[in-house]
Phi, psi and omega in degrees: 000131189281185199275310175317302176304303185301345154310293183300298164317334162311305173281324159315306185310325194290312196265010146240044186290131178309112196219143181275142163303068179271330187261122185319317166185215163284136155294148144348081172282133142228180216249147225232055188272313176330305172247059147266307170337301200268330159281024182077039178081210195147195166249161160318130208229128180262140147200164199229135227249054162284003163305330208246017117353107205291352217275127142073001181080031160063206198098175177283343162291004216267317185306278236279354165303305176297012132281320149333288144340302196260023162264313195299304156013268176311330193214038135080044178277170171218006172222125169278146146192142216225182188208141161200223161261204169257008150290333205350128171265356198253333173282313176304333190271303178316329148336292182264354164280348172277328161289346166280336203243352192028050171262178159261098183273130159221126194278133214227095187235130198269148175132140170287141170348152173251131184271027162219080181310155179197149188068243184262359174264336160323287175316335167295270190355309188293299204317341203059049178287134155270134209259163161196125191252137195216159201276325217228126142293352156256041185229356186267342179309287199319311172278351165301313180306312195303288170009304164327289163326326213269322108023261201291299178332315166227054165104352197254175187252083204284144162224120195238143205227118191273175195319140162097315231062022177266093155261164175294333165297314180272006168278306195306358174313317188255034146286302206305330172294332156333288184285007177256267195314338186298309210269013181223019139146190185281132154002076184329168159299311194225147164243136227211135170182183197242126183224157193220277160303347195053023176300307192295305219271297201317326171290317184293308171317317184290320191314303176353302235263324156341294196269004191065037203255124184285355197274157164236133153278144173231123168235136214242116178312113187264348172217298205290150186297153174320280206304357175261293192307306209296324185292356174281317215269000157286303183307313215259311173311289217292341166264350157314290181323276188339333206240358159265344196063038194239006180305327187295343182294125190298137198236129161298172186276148180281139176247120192222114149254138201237014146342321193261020215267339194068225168244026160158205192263163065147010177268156195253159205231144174289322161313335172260338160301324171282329185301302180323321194291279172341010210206284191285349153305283197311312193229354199056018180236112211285097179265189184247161184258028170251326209224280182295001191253340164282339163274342180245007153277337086015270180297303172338282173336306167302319163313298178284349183248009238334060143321322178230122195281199181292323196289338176314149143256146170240126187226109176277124179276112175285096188262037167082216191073042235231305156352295176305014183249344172264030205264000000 
């Protein structure tokens, strides 16, 4: 079989992965003139619009959940359950594919009861999520399980979905967004986006490399050191591929900056602060300072250091959380 045929038959396999219909159709690419305009010119600056993913209040968990979800499915669960913080955007979506689905969610979130919810812990709520609270993220592995455990004890059928939904399954969602994009005029140069669990960069990776596609990801650290992430979101491709019968195809390496991290996860920086202002001026568009005003604080940058040239399409991929901003 020639490296052409084994593309294809790859991508075929992807796309006939079993998946629940949480997404309507393609997000929204629109072109970013206003602030390339405020920012004195610049390269052509895009964004792809999974903020607007009408399901759960979109984002990027909501694509790698409807694959997720319909392995869950599949193999007859009846409760979901996951961990994060108590903002989670990834909790929050799962929360609402187990009410879409008439599943039981019960959620493991390090952080205290809020005495007011508000925001994504509101919405667990609404979802009718069962919430459990633990003081450390290193305390959520243990009680997912036990949780887990308590689950199969009395009678039910757990599906426990690790953080983020980054799995070799749940990545593969943004190869298939890949190929969505692909299907929506010609292509940037560059991608840009917020990687955390690293499932979104590991998929736009496999895609790449799935379609034989030249472009670079950059993906912008919301915590983690470059060299650490980059080596979950290579590991997290390469079992995607795998799991296409696609490991021999040649893969890059993940490019991860984790410069913008500031002092820490969910704290905003002035550069994303400013980046936050600039997008809702300009464009009308909302990022959260945990994950998306640091990834377009990133393209500003780039733009202006000309890191990224004139020659560029630059395309920031929005991976939602515009929620954590009502917290």
């Amino acid at each position: 079989m020639s490296e052409a045929e084994g593309r294809a038959r790859a991508v075929q396999a992807l796309l006939a992965l079993p998946s629940e219909p949480l997404l309507t159709g393609p997000t929204p690419v629109e072109e970013m003139v206003r602030l390339r305009r405020a920012l004195g010119g610049g390269p052509r600056l895009l964004v792809k619009r999974d903020d607007a993913i009408p399901f759960g209040f979109g984002g990027n968990k909501v694509r790698k959940l409807a694959l997720v979800a319909a392995q869950a499915r599949a193999q007859g669960a009846d409760v979901l359950l996951t961990t994060g913080g108590v903002q989670s955007n990834h909790c929050r979506a799962t929360a609402a594919v187990a009410a879409r689905l008439g599943l039981g969610c019960h959620l493991v979130v390090n952080g205290s009861p809020p005495l007011r919810p508000a925001a994504n812990a509101l919405l667990d709520a609404l979802f009718g999520a069962t919430i459990e609270y633990v003081e450390s993220r290193d305390a959520r592995a243990p009680a997912l399980e036990q949780a887990a455990e308590r689950v199969r004890r009395e009678g039910g059928q757990p599906f426990v979905i690790p953080l983020g939904a980054s799995t070799p399954l749940g990545a593969l969602a943004y190869a298939r967004a890949l190929v969505e994009l692909q299907g929506q005029g010609p292509l940037p140069s560059v991608i840009v986006h917020a990687s955390s669990s690293g499932g979104t960069q590991a998929g736009l990776l496999a895609g790449t490399t799935l379609l034989g596609l030249d472009l670079r990801l950059v993906g912008i650290s919301a915590d983690e050191r470059s060299a650490d992430l980059a080596r979950a979101v290579e590991s997290l491709a390469d079992g995607a591929l795998r799991s296409l019968g696609a490991s021999s195809l040649g893969r890059r390496p993940a490019e991860v900056d984790d410069t913008f991290v500031g002092e820490g996860y969910g704290l905003p920086t002035v550069a994303s602060q400013e980046a936050a202002s600039l997008a809702a001026r300009n464009e009308a568009l909302i990022v959260d300072h945990t994950y998306t005003a640091k990834a377009l604080a990133a393209v500003i940058a780039g733009s202006r250091s000309g890191r990224f040239s004139s020659e560029d399409t630059v395309l920031f991929w929005h991976t939602g959380g515009q929620v954590g901003l009502f917290a």
